[in-house]
PAKOLNU-120298 format. One line per 3 residues: number of its first residue (from 1); their letters; for each residue x, y, z of C-alpha. Coordinates in steps of 0.5 Angstrom, whole numbers, m for minus. Layout:
NUM) A) X:Y:Z  ... $
***
This chain:
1) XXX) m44:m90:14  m38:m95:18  m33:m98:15 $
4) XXX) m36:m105:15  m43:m101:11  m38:m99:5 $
7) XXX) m34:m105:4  m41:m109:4  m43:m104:m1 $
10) XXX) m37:m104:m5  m38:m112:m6  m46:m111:m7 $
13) XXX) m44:m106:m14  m37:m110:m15  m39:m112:m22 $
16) XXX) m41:m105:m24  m33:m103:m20  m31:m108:m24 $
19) XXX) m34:m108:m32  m34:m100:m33  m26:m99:m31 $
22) XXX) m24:m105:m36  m29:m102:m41  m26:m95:m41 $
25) XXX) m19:m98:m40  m21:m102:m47  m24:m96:m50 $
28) XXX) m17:m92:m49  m14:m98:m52  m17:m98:m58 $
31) XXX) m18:m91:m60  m10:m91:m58  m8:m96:m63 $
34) XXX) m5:m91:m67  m2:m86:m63  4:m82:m66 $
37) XXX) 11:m82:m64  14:m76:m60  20:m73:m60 $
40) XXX) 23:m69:m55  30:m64:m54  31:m59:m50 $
43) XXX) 36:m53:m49  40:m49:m43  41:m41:m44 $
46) XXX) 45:m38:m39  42:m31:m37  46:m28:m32 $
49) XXX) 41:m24:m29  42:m27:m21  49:m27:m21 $
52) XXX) 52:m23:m28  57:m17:m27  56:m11:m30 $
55) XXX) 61:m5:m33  61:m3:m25  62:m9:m23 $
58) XXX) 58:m14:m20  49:m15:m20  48:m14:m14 $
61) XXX) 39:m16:m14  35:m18:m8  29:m23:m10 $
64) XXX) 24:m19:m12  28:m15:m18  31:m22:m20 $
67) XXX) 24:m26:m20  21:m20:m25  26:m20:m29 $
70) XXX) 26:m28:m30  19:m27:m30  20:m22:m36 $
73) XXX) 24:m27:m40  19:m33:m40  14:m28:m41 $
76) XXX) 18:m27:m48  19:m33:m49  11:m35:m48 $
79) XXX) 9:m30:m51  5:m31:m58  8:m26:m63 $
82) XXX) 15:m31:m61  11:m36:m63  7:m34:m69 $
85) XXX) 15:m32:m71  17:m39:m70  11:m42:m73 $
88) XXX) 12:m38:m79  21:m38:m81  21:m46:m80 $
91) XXX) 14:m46:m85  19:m41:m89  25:m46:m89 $
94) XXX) 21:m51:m90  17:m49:m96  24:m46:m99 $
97) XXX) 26:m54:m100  26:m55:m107  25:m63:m105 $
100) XXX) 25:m68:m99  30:m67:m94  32:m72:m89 $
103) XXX) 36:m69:m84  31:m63:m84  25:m66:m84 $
106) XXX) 22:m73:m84  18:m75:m90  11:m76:m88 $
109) XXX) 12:m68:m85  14:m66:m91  8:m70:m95 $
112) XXX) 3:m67:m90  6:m60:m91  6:m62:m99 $
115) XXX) m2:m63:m98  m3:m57:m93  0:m52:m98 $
118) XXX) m3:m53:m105  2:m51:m112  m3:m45:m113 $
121) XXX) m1:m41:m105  6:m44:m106  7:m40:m112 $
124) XXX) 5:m33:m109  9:m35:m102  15:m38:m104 $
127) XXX) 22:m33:m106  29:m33:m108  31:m32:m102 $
130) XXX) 29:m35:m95  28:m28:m92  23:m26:m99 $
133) XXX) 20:m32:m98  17:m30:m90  16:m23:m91 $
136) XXX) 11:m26:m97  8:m31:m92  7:m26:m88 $
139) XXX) 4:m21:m92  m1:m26:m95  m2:m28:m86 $
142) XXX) m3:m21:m85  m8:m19:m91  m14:m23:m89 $
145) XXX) m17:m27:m84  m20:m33:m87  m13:m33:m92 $
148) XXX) m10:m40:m91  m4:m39:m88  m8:m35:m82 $
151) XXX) m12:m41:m82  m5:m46:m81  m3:m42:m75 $
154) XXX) m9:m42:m72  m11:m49:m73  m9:m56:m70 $
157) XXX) m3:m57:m74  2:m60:m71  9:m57:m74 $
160) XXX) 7:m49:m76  0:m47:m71  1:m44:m65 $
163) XXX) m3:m49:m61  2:m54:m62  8:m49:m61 $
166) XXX) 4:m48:m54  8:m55:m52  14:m51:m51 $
169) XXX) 16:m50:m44  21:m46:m41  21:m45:m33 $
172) XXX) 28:m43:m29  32:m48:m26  32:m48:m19 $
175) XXX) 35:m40:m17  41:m41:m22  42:m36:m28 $
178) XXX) 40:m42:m33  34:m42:m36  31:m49:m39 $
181) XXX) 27:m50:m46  24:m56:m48  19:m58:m53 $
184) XXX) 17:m65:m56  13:m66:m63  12:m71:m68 $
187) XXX) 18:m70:m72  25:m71:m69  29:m66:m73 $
190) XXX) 23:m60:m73  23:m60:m66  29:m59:m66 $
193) XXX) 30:m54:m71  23:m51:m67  28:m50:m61 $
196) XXX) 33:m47:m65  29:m42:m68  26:m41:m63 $
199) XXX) 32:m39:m58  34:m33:m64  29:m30:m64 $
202) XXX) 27:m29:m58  33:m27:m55  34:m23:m61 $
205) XXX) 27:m20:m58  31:m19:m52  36:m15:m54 $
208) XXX) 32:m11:m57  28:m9:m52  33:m9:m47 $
211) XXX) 37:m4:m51  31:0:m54  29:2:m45 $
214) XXX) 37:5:m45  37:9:m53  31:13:m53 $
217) XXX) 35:16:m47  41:17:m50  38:19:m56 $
220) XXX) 34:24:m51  40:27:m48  44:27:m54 $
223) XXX) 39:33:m57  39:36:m50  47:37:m49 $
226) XXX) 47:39:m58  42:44:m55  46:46:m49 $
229) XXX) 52:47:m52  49:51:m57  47:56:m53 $
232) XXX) 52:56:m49  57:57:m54  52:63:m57 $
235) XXX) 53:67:m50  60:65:m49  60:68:m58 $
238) XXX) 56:75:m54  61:74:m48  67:76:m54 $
241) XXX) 63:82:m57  62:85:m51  70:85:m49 $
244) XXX) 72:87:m56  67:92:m57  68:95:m50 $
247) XXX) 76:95:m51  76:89:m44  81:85:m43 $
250) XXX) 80:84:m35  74:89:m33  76:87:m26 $
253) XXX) 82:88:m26  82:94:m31  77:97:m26 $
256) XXX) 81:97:m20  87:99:m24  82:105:m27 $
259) XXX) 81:107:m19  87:106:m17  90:111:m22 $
262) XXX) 83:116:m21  86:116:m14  94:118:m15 $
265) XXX) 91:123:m20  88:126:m16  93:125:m12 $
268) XXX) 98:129:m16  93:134:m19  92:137:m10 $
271) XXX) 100:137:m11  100:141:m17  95:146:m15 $
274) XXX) 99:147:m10  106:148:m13  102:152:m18 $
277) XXX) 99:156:m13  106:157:m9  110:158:m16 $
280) XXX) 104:163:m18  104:167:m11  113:168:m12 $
283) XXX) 111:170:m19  107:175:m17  112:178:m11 $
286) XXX) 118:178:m16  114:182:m21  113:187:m15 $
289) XXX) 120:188:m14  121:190:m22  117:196:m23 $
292) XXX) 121:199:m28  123:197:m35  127:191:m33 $
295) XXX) 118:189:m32  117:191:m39  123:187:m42 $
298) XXX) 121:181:m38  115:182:m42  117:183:m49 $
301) XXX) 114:179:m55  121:176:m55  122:173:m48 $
304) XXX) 114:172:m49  114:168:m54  120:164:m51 $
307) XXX) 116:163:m45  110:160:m49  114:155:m53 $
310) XXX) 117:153:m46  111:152:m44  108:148:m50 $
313) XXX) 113:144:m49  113:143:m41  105:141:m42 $
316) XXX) 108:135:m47  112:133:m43  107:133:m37 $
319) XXX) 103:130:m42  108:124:m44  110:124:m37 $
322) XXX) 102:122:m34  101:118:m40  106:114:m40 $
325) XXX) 109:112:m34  112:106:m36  118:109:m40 $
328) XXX) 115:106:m47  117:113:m49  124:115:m47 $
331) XXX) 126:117:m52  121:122:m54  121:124:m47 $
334) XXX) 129:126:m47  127:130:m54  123:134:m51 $
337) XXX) 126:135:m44  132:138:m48  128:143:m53 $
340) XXX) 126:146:m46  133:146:m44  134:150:m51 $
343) XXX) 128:154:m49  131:155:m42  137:157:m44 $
346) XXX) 135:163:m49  131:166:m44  137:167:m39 $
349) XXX) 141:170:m45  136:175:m47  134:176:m39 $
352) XXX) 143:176:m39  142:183:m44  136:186:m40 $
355) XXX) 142:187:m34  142:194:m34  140:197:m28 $
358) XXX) 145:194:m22  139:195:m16  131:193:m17 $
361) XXX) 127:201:m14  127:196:m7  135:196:m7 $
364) XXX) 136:189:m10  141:187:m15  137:186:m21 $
367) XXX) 141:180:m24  138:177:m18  131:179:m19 $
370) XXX) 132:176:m26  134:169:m23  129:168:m18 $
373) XXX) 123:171:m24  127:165:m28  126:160:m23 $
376) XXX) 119:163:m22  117:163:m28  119:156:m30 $
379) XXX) 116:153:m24  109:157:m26  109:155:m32 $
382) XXX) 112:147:m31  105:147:m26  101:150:m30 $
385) XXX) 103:145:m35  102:140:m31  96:142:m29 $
388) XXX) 92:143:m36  95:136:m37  92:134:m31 $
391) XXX) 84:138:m33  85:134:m39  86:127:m36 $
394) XXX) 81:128:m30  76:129:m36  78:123:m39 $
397) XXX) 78:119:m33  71:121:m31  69:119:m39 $
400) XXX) 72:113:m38  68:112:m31  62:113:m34 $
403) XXX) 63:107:m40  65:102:m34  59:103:m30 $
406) XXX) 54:100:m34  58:95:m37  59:92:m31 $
409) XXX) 52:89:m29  51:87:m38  58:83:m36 $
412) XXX) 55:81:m29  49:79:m33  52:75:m39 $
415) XXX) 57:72:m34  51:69:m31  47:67:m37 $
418) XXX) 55:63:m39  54:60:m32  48:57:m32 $
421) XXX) 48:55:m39  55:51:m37  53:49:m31 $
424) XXX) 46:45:m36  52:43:m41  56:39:m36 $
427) XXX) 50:36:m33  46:34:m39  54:32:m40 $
430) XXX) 54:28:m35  47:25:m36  49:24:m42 $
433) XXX) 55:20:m41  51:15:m35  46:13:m40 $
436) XXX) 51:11:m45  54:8:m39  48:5:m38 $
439) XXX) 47:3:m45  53:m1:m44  52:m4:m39 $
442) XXX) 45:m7:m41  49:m9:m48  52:m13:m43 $
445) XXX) 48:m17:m39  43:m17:m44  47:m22:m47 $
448) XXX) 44:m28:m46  49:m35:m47  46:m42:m51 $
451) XXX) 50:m46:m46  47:m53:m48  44:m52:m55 $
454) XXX) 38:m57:m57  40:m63:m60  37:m68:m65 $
457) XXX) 33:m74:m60  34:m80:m63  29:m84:m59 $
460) XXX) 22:m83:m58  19:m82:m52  16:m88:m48 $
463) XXX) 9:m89:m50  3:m86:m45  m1:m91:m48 $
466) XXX) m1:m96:m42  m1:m90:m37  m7:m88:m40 $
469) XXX) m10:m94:m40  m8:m94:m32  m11:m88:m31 $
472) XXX) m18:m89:m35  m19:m97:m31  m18:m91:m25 $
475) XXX) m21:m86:m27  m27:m91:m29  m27:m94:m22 $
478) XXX) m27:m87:m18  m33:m85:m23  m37:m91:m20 $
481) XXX) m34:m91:m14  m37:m84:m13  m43:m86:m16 $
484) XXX) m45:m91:m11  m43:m87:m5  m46:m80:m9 $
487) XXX) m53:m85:m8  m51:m88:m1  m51:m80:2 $
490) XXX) m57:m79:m2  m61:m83:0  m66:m80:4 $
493) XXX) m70:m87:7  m70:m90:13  m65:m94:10 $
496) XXX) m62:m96:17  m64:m96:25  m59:m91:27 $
499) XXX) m62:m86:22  m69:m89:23  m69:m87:30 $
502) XXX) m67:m79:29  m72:m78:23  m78:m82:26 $
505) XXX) m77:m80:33  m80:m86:37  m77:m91:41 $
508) XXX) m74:m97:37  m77:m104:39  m73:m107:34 $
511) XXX) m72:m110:26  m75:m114:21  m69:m115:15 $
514) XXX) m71:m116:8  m74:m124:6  m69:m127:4 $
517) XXX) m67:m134:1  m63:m136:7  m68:m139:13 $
520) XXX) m63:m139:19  m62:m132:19  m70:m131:18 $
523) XXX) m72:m135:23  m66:m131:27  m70:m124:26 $
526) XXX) m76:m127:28  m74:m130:34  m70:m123:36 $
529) XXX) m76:m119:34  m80:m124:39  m74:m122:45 $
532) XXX) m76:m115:43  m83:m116:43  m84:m119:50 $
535) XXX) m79:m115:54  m84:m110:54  m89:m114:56 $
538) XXX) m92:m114:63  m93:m122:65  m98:m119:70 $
541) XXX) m104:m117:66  m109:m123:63  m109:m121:56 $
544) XXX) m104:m117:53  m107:m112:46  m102:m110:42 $
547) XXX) m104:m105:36  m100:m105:29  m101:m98:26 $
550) XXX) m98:m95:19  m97:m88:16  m98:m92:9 $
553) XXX) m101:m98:6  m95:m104:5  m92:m102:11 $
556) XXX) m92:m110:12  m97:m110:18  m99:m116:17 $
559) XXX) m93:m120:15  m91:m118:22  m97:m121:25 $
562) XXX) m96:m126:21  m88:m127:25  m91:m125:32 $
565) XXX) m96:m130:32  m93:m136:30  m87:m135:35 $
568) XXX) m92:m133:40  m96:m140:39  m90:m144:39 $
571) XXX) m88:m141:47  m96:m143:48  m99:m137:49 $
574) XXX) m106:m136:47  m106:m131:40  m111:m128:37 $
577) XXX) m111:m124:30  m116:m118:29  m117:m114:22 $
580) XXX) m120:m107:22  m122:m105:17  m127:m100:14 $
583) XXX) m135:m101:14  m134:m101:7  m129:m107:6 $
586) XXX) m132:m111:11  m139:m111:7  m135:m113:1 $
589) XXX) m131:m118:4  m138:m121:7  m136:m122:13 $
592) XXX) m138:m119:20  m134:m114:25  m130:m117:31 $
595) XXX) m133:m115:38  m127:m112:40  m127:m106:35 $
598) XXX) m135:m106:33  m136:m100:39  m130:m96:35 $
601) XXX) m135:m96:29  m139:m90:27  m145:m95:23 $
604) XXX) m147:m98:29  m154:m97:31  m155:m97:39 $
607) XXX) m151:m100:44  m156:m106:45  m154:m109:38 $
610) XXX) m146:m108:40  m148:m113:47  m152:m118:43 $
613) XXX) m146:m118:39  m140:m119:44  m145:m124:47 $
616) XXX) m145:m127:40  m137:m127:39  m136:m129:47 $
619) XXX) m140:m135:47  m137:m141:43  m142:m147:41 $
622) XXX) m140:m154:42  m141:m159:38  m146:m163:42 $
625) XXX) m150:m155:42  m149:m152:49  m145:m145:49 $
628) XXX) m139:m146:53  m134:m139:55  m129:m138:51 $
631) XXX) m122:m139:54  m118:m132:55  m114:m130:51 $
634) XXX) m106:m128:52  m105:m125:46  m109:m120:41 $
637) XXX) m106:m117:35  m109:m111:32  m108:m109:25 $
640) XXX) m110:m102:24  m112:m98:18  m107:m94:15 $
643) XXX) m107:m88:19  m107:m83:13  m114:m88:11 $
646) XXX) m117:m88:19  m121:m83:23  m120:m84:31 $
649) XXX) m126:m81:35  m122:m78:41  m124:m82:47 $
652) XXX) m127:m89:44  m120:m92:42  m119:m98:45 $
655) XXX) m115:m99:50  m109:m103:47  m103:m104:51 $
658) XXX) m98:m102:46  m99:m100:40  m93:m101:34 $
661) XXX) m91:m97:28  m88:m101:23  m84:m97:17 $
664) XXX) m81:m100:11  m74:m99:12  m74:m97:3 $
667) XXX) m79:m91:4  m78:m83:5  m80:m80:12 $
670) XXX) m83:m74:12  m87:m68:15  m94:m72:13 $
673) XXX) m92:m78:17  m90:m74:23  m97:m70:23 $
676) XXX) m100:m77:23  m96:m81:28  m98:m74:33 $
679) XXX) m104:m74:31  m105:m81:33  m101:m79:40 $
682) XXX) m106:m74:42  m112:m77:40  m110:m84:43 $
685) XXX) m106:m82:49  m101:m86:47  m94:m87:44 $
688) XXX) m93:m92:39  m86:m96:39  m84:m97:32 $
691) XXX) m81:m103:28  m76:m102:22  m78:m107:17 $
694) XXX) m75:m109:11  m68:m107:13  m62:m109:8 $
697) XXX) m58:m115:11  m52:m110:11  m54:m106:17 $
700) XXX) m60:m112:21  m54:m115:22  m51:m111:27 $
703) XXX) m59:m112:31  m59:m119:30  m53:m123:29 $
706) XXX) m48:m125:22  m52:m128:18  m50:m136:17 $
709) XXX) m46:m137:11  m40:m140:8  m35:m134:7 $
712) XXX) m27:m135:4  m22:m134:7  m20:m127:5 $
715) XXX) m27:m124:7  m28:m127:13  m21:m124:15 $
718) XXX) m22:m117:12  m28:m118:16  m24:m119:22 $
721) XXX) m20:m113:21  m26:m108:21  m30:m110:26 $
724) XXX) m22:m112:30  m24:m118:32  m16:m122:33 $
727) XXX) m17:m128:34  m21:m135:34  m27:m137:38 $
730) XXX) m25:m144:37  m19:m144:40  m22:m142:47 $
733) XXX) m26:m147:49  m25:m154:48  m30:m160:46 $
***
């Protein structure tokens, strides 16, 4: 479809264009004739998500983080048990006025809220306190659901349903911090006490579940850490019992004093075994050189028992001196060292009183032998002492490896156990601080900040109504528009010579448009239809048969016939029509069939009859009553039969210089007409040409020329600007 097609068909349907717009456009101005007011406020929150600072220092988000959390916050804010909170604390507030108030709401809100909410409900909703009175609204919501407060959030009420709370809108400002609240509704102090209650509750909700994602945490790690210090603690508690039961108060360090004493004990024990084997052998050499009664008075039960004393006295000292070698027993010590010099001292004088003999049996002065035996015998009994001490301590140090060689590894093991549980306690501290930290820090930034409250619109919005009846005159238009270019493209005529030689397949001799009121253009096509006509035509041959065919019945044979003879005529040819018809219908028109079809009959008796017959229809009797010839005929027209109504015998065709298939161009061509337009093909061994017939002016003017009319101004210049045609055609010539 050009361009010139859609605009003729848009004038041809201009008043169907034109009548449904307005009448949509005058329907929506009607219906609103009562439109409401509408007020609108709107509100700025600054979040901080992008750009905030936290308690280490500046957010640093990339884009993805930051738009999920964007999407987080308008998400809660959209969400619907934000709004069925909204809806339900400004119902609350509302039914809390005892009368009217004009800075809260407006009087027909309140008179439509007195209406919706009956005495009866308002009884059992409406408490001493606001906070009462929506904890009972909410109670009564939540106890069924055909109750009517359910049934007000769920309607289309404009102040307290969800429906009319889904006007609020919330988007991000750009890629700022700041997020946009708005909101519009009939009453101008509702929507912005809507907007209000909106902003505390949803940020409440904000905080809430922001810090609900750090406390759980804490509260987790508090319990752990309680945990680990008690453990802790009851191992450290394990840790004191040990050392106090085992007298420790450094196991290393007394372990390695232990061994460094072992070691100098043994030490000192080799030195002594060997003084008292040295003192035992003297001993025993001075006892050798005294045989006599000096042997027996050493040995008396006086010097004994003096000897025995010194050497009890020798182990003490032994003793204290072992024991005790850091000098806290001086004192003692000193005692005891002068009751062995006592001791010494009466053994001297009773050895002075055995100094009778002058000469031992070997010739040794005896006062001699009696020192040295002194001398011996007190160093014997020093070493014996010692070494006696020594035994003891030796046995004591043995008992005290055997103590501190398992308490090693059960202090090495409870050691472990206080490093383990100390090392858990200062991680789950650590933990435990980074969470509080966290929390913290989520405190802070999810601190949202109301930069631009709501205000109190004053003026209502501009009404829609001119919009909408412009958008209804539009959307009229289009609806009709595409209605009529819906059934253009539907169309599946012929419609047109363009499509008509693709469904038909055939060559084009040319059009015939729709009759008309205008004569020009008619005699117009009939003289283009003769052009096309004669330009096939061999000017060699004396008579030219054309035969016209159709797949159907009123394709308009006949009236191009009619057409092709008159012109024909008028150039002076000879023509003549032929009609044929069935034997049936010629018998009912009483009238006889034409020689040049007779023999294509299959009623015919015998080729005699058919040659009486021609001679008959050749000759033509004169009015003086001879037979003259005929003269030859230039033309002869053949009308056929509908082909779907005719049976061609293969061969007796006659012959016809070209046949034509004449089409209406308001018809569908389908695979019935094809098969007969073949069947014709092959069984007369000749192509029609066809003829479009019935073609709408729109699209015969391209084939036959403008139809000649008065046109404005206007349409003849868009015509010009279609077709590019610039200019005029009279100012080329002159006269």
């Amino acid at each position: 479809m050009s361009f010139l097609h859609f605009l003729n068909l848009v004038f041809k349907n201009l008043k169907w264009l034109i009548a449904v717009p307005i009448l949509l456009a005058v329907t929506i101005f009607y219906f609103t004739r009562k439109e409401k007011k509408v007020y609108a406020s709107e509100s700025t929150i600054y979040t901080g998500i992008a750009s905030g600072y936290s308690l280490s220092g500046e957010i640093k988000a990339d884009f993805f983080s930051t738009s999920n959390a964007f999407d987080n916050l308008l998400t809660l804010i959209q969400s619907r048990d934000t709004k069925q909170e909204v809806a339900i604390s400004l119902l609350a507030e509302h039914l809390s006025l005892k009368k009217h108030d004009p800075e809260v709401m407006t009087w027909n809100a309140y008179d439509e809220l007195s209406k919706q909410i009956p005495d009866s409900v308002r009884k059992i909703i409406v408490k001493p306190t606001l906070a009462e009175t929506r904890a009972a609204i909410v109670k009564l919501m939540q106890s069924s659901d055909d109750n009517l407060i359910y049934e007000l959030l769920n309607s289309k009420e404009p102040f307290y349903s969800l429906d009319a709370l889904n006007k609020i809108e919330s988007s991000r400002i750009n890629s700022s911090d700041l997020v946009k609240l708005s909101y519009e509704t009939n009453d101008p102090f509702i929507c912005k006490r809507t907007l209000e209650l909106l902003e505390s509750i949803f940020m409440e909700k904000y905080k809430s579940i922001k810090g609900g994602q750090t406390t759980s945490v804490v509260d987790y790690f508090e319990t752990q850490t309680r945990k680990a210090f008690i453990k802790l603690d009851s191992v450290e508690k394990l840790f004191l019992e040990f050392h106090k039961n085992n007298d420790i108060i450094n196991y290393y360090e007394q372990t390695k004093a232990v061994a460094g004493e072992r070691e100098d004990l043994y030490a000192m024990n080799h030195a002594l075994e060997m003084d008292e084997l040295a003192s035992s052998k003297s001993l025993d050499k001075v006892n050798e050189s005294i045989k006599n009664r000096a042997y027996q008075s050493i040995y008396g039960s006086e010097i004994i028992d003096q000897r025995q004393k010194l050497s009890d006295v020798y182990n003490k000292i032994a003793n204290s001196e072992i024991v005790n070698k850091d000098g806290s027993n001086k004192r003692e010590l000193d005692s005891l060292r002068s009751l062995a010099t006592t001791y010494e001292g009466n053994i001297r004088k009773s050895l002075n009183s055995l100094n009778q003999e002058t000469n031992t049996p070997n010739g040794i002065p005896t006062k001699n032998v009696m020192d040295e035996w002194l001398r011996t015998t007190l160093a014997f009994e020093q070493s014996k002492a010692k070494l006696a001490v020594m035994d003891k301590r030796k046995k004591e140090f043995t008992e005290e490896y055997r103590k501190f060689a398992p308490l090693g590894a059960i202090l090495k093991k409870i050691e472990r156990q206080i490093n383990v549980s100390e090392q858990e306690y200062l991680q789950l501290l650590h933990d435990l601080n980074q969470a509080k930290l966290s929390q913290q820090n989520t405190e802070l930034t999810s601190k949202l900040d109301i930069v631009d409250p709501p205000f109190l619109p004053l003026k209502p919005n501009p009404s829609k109504r001119i919009i909408l009846v412009i958008v209804g005159f539009m959307v009229g238009f289009v609806l009709v528009l595409a209605v009529v270019i819906g059934r253009a493209f539907i169309n599946k005529t012929l419609l047109e010579p363009a499509r008509a030689k693709k469904m038909v397949n055939l060559p084009l001799l040319g059009i015939y448009p729709l009759l008309n009121d205008n004569p020009d253009f008619l005699r117009q096509a009939d003289l283009r239809l003769l052009q096309h006509v004669l330009a096939k035509i061999d000017g060699r041959q004396d008579t030219i048969y054309l035969g016209f065919i159709s797949t159907q019945k009123g394709e308009g044979k006949s009236t191009i016939i009619d057409i092709l003879e008159r012109q024909l005529l008028d150039l002076n040819y000879h023509v003549e029509k032929q009609l044929l018809l069935s034997n049936t219908e010629y018998r009912q028109l009483g009238i006889s069939m034409p020689l040049s079809l007779a023999a294509h009959q299959l009623e015919w008796a015998s080729e005699q009859e058919i040659i009486k017959q021609h001679e008959d229809v050749e000759l033509m009797k004169m009015p003086g009553g001879e037979l003259v010839r005929r003269k030859e005929k230039d033309f002869v027209l053949v009308e056929f039969p509908a082909l779907e109504k005719m049976v061609i015998k293969p061969g007796v065709f006659p012959p016809l210089n070209h046949s034509i298939l004449v089409c209406r161009a308001n018809r569908i061509w389908d695979k019935k007409d094809k098969e007969m337009v073949s069947i014709f093909t092959q069984t007369t061994g000749s192509q029609p040409m066809f003829i479009l017939n019935g073609v709408e002016t729109d699209f015969a003017e391209e084939y036959i020329g403008e139809v000649p009319k008065k046109r404005n101004a206007l349409r003849s210049f868009i015509k010009k600007i279609v077709k590019f045609e610039f200019g005029n055609r009279k100012t080329v010539y002159r006269g």
